[in-house]
N, C-alpha and C positions, 0 to 999 in steps of 0.2 A: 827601438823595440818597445811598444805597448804591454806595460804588465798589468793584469789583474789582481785584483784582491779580493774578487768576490767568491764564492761559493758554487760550483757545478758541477758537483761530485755526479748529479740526476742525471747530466745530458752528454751526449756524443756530441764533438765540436761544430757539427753539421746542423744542429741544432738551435743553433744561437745566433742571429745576426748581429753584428757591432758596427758602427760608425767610425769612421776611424777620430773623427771632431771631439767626441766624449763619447768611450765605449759604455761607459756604467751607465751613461744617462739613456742611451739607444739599443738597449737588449732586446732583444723580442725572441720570446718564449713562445715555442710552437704548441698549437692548442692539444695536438697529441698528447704533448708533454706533462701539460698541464694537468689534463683528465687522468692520465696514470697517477701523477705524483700524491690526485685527490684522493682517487682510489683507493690507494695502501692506505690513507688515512680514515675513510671508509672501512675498507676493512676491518681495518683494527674497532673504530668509535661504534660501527653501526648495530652489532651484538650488544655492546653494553645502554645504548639508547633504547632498543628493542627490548630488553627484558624490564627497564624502568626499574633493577634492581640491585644498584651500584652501593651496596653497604658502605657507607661512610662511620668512622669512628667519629663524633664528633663531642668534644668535652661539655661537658653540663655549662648553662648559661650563671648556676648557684654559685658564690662563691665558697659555700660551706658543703658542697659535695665533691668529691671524685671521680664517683661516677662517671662511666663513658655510656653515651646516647648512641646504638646501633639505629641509625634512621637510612629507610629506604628514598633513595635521591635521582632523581634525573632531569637535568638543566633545561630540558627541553618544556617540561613544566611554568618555566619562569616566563615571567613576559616580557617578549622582546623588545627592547626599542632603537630606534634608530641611535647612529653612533654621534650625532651632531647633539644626542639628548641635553648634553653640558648646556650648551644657547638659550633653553626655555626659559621665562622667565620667572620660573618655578619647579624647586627641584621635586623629583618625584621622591628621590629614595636619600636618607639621610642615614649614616651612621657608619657604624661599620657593616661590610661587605666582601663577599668572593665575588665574583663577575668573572661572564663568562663572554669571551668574543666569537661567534659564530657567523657562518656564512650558511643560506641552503644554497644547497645546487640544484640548479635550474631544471636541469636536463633529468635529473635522478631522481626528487626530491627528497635527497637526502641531506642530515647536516653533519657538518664539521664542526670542531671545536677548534678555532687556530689557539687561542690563547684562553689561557686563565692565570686570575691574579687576587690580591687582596688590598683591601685598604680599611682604612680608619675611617675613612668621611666618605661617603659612595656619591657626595654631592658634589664632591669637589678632586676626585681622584683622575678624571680624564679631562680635565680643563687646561694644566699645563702641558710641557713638554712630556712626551712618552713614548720609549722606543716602540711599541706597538701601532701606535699611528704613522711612522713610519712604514711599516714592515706591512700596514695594510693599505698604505696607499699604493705602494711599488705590489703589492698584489692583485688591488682594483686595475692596475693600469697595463699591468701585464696581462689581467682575461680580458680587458679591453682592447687588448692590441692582437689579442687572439680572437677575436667577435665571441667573448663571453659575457655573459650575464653574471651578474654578483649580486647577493640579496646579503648584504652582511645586518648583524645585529648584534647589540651585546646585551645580555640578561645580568641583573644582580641577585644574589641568594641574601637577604637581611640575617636571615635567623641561622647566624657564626655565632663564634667565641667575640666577647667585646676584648678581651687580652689578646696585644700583639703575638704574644708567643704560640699561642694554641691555635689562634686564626692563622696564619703561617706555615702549623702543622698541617693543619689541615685543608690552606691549599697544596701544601706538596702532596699530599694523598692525593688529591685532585690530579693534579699532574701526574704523578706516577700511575695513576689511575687509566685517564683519556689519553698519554700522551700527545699535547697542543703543540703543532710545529712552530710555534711562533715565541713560545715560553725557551728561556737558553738553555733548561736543561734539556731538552728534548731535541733540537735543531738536528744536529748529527744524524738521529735515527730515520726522519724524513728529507736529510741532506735538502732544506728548504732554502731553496736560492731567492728568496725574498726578504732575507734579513741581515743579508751581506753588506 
């Protein structure tokens, strides 16, 4: 008997072809599926994209202030780039950083947020190993095997907290904000079978 370990709370069994050689490796995700599971994420992102007016708490850059900076934020502002951006021979963005992983859709042109994250070096944060590179190749390869198109990109935000602790805070705002199906606290609510 072949057991699973992945994630398919989304699908009826009839949904998912397997191999029997390697199940995990030969899934195919029907494109139906696909477009719904995008949709609820729509849903929820595509109000807060639209109004361009997603109030972020964000702590003062000072270190002699307290102050909290109510700034009007919307990622879709940032400039995209390509996810290979690490390879150039010159980094664009240095420091610390939020980043934001998005895909548009094709069909809609709407976008997604799958993931958001933080880091200290924004030059050197997606160069090594990262479960996200993961969770978006087995994403690209699944609307692949549905005849989908995929425009992914990831954006950095520079102007964060340079302290771990407050950058941190405020990517979970972030997150608890857009809800990103690819981030672990959120997974469940989009039961996203691409990060199994």
């Amino acid at each position: 008997m072949i057991k699973f370990n992945r994630q398919y709370d989304l699908f009826n069994n009839n949904d998912l072809v397997f191999s029997e050689k390697d199940p995990i490796q030969d899934v195919f995700i029907d494109k139906k599926i696909i477009k719904e599971w995008q949709a609820k994420i729509i849903n929820h992102q595509s109000p807060i994209f639209k109004t361009g007016n997603m109030d972020v708490n964000q702590c003062t850059l000072f270190e002699s202030s307290s102050e909290e900076l109510n700034e009007s934020f919307n990622p879709i502002e940032l400039t995209p780039l390509p996810l290979s951006f690490w390879r150039w021979p010159k980094a664009l963005h240095k420091g610390a950083a939020v980043y934001f992983v998005m895909d548009k859709i094709i069909d809609s042109d709407e976008n997604i947020i799958l993931y958001i994250g933080e880091t200290i070096s924004a030059e050197k944060r997606w160069k090594g190993e990262h479960d996200c590179k993961n969770y978006l190749s087995s994403y690209s390869d699944s609307l692949h095997k549905a005849n989908m198109s995929t425009k992914l990109s990831i954006r950095f935000w520079l102007d964060v907290p340079n302290k771990t602790k407050e950058r941190r805070k405020l990517e979970q705002k972030l997150i608890q904000t857009w809800l990103p199906p690819f981030n672990k606290e959120t997974r469940e609510i989009w039961a996203t079978p691409f990060t199994s």
